[in-house]
C-alpha positions in Angstrom: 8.5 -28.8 26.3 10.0 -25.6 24.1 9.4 -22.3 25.9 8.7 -19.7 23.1 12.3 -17.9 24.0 13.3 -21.6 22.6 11.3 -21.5 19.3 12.1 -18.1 18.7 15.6 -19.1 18.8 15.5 -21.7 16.8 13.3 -19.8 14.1 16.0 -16.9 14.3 19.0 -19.5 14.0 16.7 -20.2 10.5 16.7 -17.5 9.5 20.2 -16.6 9.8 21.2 -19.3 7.7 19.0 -18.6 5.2 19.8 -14.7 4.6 21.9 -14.3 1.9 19.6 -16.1 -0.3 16.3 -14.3 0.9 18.3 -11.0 0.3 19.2 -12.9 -2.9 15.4 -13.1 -3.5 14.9 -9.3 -2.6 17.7 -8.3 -5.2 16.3 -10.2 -7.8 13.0 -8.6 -7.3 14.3 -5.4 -7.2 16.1 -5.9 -10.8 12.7 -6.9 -12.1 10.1 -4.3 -11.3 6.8 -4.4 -12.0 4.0 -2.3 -11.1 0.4 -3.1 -9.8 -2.0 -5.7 -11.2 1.1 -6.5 -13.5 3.5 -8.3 -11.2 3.8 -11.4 -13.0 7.2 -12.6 -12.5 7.1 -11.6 -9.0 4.3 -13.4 -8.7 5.9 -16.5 -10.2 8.9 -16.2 -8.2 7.0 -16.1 -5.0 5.3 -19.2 -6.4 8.5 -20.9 -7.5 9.7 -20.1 -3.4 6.4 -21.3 -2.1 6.7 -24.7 -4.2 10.3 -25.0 -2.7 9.3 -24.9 0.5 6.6 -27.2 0.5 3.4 -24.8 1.1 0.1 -25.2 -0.4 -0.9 -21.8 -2.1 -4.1 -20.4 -4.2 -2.0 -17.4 -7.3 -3.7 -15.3 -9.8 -6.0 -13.2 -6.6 -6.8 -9.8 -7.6 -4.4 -11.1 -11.1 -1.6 -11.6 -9.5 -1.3 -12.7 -5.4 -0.3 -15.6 -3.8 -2.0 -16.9 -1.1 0.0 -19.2 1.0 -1.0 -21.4 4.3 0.6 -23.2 6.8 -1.0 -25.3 9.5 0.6 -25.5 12.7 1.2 -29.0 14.9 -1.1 -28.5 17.1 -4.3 -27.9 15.5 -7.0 -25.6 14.9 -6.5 -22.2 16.1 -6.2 -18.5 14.8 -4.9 -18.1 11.4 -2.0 -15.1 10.8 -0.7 -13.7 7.5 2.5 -12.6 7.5 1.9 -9.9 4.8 4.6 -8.7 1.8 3.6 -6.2 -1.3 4.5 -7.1 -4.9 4.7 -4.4 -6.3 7.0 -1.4 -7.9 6.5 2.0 -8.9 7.0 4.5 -11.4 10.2 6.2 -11.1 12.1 5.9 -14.4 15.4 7.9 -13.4 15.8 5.1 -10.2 18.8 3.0 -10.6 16.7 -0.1 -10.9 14.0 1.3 -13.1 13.2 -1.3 -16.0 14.2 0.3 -19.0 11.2 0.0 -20.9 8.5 0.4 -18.6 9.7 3.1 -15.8 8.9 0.8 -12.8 11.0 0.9 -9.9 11.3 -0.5 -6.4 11.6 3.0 -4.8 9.4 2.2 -1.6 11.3 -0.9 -0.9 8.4 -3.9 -1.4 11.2 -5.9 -2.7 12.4 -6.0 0.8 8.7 -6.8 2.2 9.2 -10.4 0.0 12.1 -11.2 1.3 11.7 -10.7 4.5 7.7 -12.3 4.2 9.9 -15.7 2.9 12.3 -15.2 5.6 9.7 -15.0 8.3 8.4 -18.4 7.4 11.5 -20.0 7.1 12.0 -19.4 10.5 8.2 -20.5 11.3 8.9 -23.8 9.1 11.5 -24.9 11.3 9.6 -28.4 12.0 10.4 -28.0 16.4 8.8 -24.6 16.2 6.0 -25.1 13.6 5.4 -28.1 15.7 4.1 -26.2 19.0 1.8 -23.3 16.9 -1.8 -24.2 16.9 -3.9 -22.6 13.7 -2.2 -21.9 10.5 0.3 -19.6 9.0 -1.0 -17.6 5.8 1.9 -15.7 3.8 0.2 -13.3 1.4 2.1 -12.0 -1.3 -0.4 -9.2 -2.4 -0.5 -6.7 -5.5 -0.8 -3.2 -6.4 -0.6 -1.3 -3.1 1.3 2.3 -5.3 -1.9 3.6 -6.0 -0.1 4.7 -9.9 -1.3 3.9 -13.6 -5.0 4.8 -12.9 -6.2 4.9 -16.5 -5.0 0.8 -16.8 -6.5 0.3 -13.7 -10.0 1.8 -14.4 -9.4 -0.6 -17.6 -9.1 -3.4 -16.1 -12.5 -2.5 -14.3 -14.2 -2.0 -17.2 -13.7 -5.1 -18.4 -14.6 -6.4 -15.3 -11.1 -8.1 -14.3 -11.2 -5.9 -10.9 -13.7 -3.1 -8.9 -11.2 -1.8 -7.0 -8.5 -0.2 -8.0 -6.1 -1.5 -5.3 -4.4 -5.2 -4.4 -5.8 -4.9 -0.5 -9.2 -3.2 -1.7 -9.6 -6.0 -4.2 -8.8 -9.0 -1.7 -11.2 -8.3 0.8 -14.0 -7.2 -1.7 -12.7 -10.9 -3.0 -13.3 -12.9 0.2 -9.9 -13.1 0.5 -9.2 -11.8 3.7 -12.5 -13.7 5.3 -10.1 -16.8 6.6 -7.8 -14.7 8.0 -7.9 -13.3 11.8 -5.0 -11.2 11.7 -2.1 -9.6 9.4 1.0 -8.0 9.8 3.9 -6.3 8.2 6.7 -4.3 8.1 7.7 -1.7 5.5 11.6 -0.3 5.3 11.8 3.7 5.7 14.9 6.2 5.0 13.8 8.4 8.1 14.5 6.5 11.0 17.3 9.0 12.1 19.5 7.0 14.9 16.7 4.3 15.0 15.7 1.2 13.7 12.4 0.1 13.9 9.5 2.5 14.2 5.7 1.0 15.4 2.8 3.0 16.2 1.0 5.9 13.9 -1.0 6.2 11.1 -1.5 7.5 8.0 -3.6 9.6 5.6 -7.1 8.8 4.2 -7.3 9.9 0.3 -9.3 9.6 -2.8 -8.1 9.5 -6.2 -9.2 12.2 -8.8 -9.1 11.5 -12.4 -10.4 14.9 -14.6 -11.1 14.9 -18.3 -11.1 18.5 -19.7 -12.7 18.6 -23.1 -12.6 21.9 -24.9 -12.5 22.4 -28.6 -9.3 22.3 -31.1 -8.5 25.0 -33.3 -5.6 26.7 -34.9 -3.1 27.9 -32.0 -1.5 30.9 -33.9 -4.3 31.6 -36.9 -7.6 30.9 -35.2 -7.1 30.3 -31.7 -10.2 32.3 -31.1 -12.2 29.5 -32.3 -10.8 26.9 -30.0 -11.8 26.5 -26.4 -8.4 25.4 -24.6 -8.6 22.9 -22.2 -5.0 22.9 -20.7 -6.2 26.6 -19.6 -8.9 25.4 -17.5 -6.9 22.9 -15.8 -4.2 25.4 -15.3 -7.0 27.4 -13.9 -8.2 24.7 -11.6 -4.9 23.7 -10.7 -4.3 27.3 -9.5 -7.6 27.3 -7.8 -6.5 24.2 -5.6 -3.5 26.2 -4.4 -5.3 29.3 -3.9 -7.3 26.5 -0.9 -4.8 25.1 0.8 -4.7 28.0 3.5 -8.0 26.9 4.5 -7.0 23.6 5.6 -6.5 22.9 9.1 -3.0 21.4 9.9 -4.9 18.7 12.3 -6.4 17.1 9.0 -2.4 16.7 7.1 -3.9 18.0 3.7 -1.9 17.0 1.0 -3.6 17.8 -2.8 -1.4 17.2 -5.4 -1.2 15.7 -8.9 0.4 15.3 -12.5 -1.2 16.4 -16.0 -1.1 12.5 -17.5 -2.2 14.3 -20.8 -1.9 18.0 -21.8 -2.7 18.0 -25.9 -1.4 17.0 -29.1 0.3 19.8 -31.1 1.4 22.7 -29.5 0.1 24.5 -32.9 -2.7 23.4 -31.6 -5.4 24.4 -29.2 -5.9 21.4 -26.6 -9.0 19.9 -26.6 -8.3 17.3 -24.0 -6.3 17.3 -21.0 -6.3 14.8 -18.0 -5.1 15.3 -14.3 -4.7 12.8 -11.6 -5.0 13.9 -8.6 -4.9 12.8 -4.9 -6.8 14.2 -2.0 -5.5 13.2 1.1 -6.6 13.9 4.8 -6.4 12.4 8.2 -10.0 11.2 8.5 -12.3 10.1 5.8 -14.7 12.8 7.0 -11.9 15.3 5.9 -11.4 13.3 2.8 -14.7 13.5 1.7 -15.3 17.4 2.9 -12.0 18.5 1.3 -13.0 16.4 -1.6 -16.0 18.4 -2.5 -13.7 21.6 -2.3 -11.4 20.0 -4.9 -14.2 19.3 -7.4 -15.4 22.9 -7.3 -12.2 24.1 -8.4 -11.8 21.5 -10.8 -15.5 23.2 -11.9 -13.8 26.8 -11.8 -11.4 25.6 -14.4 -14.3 24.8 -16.8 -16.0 27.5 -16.0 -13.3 29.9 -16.4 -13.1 29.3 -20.4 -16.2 27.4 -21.4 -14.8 24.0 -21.0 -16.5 20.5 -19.9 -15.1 18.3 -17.0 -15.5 15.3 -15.9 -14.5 14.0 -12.9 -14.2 10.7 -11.9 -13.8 9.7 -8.1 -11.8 6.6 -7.2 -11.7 5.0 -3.4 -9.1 5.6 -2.0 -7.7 4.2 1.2 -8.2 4.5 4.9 -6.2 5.6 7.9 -3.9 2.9 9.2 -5.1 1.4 12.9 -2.1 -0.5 14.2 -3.8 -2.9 16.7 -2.6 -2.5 20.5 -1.6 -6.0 21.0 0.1 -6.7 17.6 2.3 -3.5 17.8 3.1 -4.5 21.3 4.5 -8.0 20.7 6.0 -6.5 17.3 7.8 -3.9 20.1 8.4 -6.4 22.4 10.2 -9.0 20.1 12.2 -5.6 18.3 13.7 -4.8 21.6 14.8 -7.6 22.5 16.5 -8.2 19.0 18.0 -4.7 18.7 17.8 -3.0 22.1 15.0 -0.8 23.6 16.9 2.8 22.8 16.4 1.4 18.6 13.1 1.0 18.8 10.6 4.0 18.3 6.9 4.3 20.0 4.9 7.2 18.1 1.7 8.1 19.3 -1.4 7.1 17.7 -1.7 10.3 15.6 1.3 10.7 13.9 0.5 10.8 10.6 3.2 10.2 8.0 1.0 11.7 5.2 1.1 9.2 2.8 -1.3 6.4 2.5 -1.8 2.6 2.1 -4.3 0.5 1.4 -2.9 -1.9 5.1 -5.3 1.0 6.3 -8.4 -0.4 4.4 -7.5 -3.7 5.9 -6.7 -2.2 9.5 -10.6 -1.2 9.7 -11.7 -4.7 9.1 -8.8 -7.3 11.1 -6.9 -6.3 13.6 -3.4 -5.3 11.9 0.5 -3.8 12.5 2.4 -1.8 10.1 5.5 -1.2 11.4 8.5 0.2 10.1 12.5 -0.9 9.9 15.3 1.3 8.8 17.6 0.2 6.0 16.7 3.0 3.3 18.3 6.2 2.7 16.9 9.0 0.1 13.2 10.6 -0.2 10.5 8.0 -0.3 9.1 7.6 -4.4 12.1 9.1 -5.6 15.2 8.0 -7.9 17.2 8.3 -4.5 15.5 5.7 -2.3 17.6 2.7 -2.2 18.0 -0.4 0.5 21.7 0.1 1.4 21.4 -2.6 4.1 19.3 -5.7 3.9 20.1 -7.2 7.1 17.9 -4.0 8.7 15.7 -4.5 5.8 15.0 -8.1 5.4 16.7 -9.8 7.7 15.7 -8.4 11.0 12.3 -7.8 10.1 11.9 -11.8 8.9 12.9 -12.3 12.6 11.0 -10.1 14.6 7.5 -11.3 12.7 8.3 -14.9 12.9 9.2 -14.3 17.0 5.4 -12.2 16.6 3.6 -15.1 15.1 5.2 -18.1 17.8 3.8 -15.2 20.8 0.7 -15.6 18.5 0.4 -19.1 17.8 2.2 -20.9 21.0 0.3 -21.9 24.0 -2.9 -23.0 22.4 -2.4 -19.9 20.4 -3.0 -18.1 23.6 -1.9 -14.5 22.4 -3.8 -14.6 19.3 -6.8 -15.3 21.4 -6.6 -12.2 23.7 -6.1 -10.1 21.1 -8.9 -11.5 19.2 -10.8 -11.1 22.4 -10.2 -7.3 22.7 -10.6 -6.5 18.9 -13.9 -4.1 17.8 -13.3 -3.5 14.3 -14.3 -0.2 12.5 -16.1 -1.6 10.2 -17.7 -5.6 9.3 -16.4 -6.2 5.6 -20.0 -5.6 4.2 -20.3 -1.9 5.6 -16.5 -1.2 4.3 -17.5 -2.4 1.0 -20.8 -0.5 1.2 -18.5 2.6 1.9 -16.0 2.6 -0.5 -18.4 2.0 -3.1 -20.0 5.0 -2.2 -17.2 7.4 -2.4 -17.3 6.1 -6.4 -18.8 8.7 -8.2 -18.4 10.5 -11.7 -19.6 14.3 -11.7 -19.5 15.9 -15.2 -20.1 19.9 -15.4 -20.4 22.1 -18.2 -18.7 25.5 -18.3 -20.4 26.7 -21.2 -23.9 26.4 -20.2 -23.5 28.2 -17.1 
């Protein structure tokens, strides 16, 4: 009989002789960017490594994930999915940005793939897989980057999605319903002297899309007849920032945005400009309150020249709740891979600020999101860039796959208890109910008022 120190062993040993060609993987994914709900080669590639390993999977969810599942030895038990994101985003001055379309791996989900594979190839190992009771799910998912709103709200209209994110869309889907547990593990360039970080949380936020119409006229001969609409959202823009003292630092405001479309002709007044903006706080009570804020100066825009707005209201996601008994084992297993004094406990309130749709997920299952170092430069920028992928892929491949045997061994023993002390947030019904509700479109005229 193995002890799980035994079949972590063995899954580690695995791994290890696997890694150059999961960072292989990683690298190639990384040369071939693509951003959410458009990950089709990445999505065939984690096919094409699924279909080489043997494992039964369900592609094209929410367009483009892959749904794996492996069923342990000894029977029935708790399924766990080993979680990794598809997708890139939009930073066309990165070093790996595709040419043509701007997308870019600068938040490291390359990395989450390849160490996702690696994780099972450890768990595959047929001594190990042959002591885990219930099944194995590897879930390649899409479109966490919460970027190219206008193709996503597409893509609703003609009804090929609701929601506008990969997570969002697979539980509306049903296609978390089998699934009694996830975890992951995302690569981070601020891990100072340390290399994995567990514990935390992170912002909830909505997403903002405004259409300001005015009304087009000469620029230099007539601009008297125009109504400009790139003033009102300058106005609003400068309304937001004449807010953000009113925020309390508990709540980790951040409101920012782009102008995706500022007019035609600069001979010409603009008669249509369109923002995307993000509203982010630590609860989605904040969210909502601070959201309401944001519309009215969105409105004082309008108002200010006799423009119309209308804003549209996207669900965001939700704060991240890393489940006790996951991030213990994840801590657990890290320690003993890398040592104790490189492995980082933050308390349950540190927020990073950004946000991730693992949150929306975390309400519903219980969930980890951990991170390993292995990046260096600002997150989203051309900088970030994996400079070592045996922090990035490697070590993280081991530490879940040591995760899922504490999971899965034993009569799946530690799956149970933390099954048995899990209260979710939310049932999937009342999160869908919710999300759904902070959908709205609010359209104001300024020049009726």
């Amino acid at each position: 009989m193995s002890t799980r120190n035994e079949l972590k062993r063995k899954a580690c040993e695995a791994i290890e002789k696997r890694k150059n060609e999961l960072i292989a993987v990683a690298k190639m994914i990384l040369e071939n960017p693509e951003t959410g709900f458009s990950e089709a080669k990445t999505s065939r590639l984690v096919a094409r490594e699924f279909d080489l390993r043997g494992i039964p999977y369900r592609d094209r969810l929410a367009l483009t994930g892959v749904k794996g599942e492996i069923k342990g030895g000894r029977g029935p038990g708790p399924k766990v999915s080993v979680i990794g994101e598809l997708d890139a985003l939009l930073v066309s001055e990165h070093a790996s940005a595709d040419s043509k379309t701007g997308a870019a791996h600068a938040c490291g989900h390359h990395a989450q793939i390849g160490m996702m594979l690696g994780a099972i190839t450890g768990l595959q190992v047929p001594e190990v897989l042959s002591h885990l009771s219930g099944s194995i799910v590897p879930f390649a998912v899409p479109a966490e980057e919460f970027v190219q709103v206008e193709r996503r709200m597409a893509l609703r209209d003609q009804k090929r999605i609701e929601f506008l994110s990969g997570k969002q869309e697979l539980i509306r889907l049903g296609e978390f319903d089998d699934v009694d547990m996830a975890i992951m593990c995302h690569t981070a360039s601020d891990m100072v002297k340390s290399t994995f970080a567990v514990g935390g949380t992170s912002n909830s936020h909505v997403v903002k899309y405004i259409e300001f119409i005015g009304k087009g006229a000469h620029a230099g001969g007539s601009p008297h007849l125009g109504i400009n609409a790139l003033n009102a959202a300058a106005w609003s823009i400068m309304a937001v920032h004449a807010n953000r003292e009113v925020f309390p630092e508990s709540e980790t405001v951040r409101l920012h945005g782009i102008i995706g479309y500022g007019g035609e002709s600069v001979s010409a007044v603009p008669s249509d400009v369109r923002l995307e903006w993000r509203v982010r706080s630590a609860t989605p009570e904040a969210v909502a309150r601070n959201s309401t804020k944001i519309d009215q100066c969105f409105k004082a825009g309008a108002l200010a020249v006799g423009a119309k707005v209308k804003i549209t209201t996207i669900p965001g996601y939700m704060p991240v709740r890393n489940n006790s008994g996951l991030q213990g084992l994840f801590k657990q297993n890290a320690q003993a891979l890398v040592g104790k004094d490189k492995v980082v406990q933050m308390p349950p309130n540190r927020n990073r600020g950004g946000s991730t749709d693992m949150g929306d997920l975390s309400q519903i299952i219980p969930a980890c999101h951990p991170y390993t170092a292995g990046a260096v430069g600002a997150g989203h920028s051309k900088d970030y860039t994996i400079t070592d992928y045996e922090m990035a892929v490697v070590n993280p491949a081991k530490i879940m796959a040591m995760v899922v045997i504490d999971l899965l061994a034993d009569g799946a023993a530690g799956a149970k208890e933390v099954l048995e002390g899990w209260q979710p947030a939310m049932t999937k019904d009342q999160y869908l109910a919710f999300q759904r509700d902070r959908a709205q479109v609010v359209e104001f005229d300024g020049g009726e008022v």
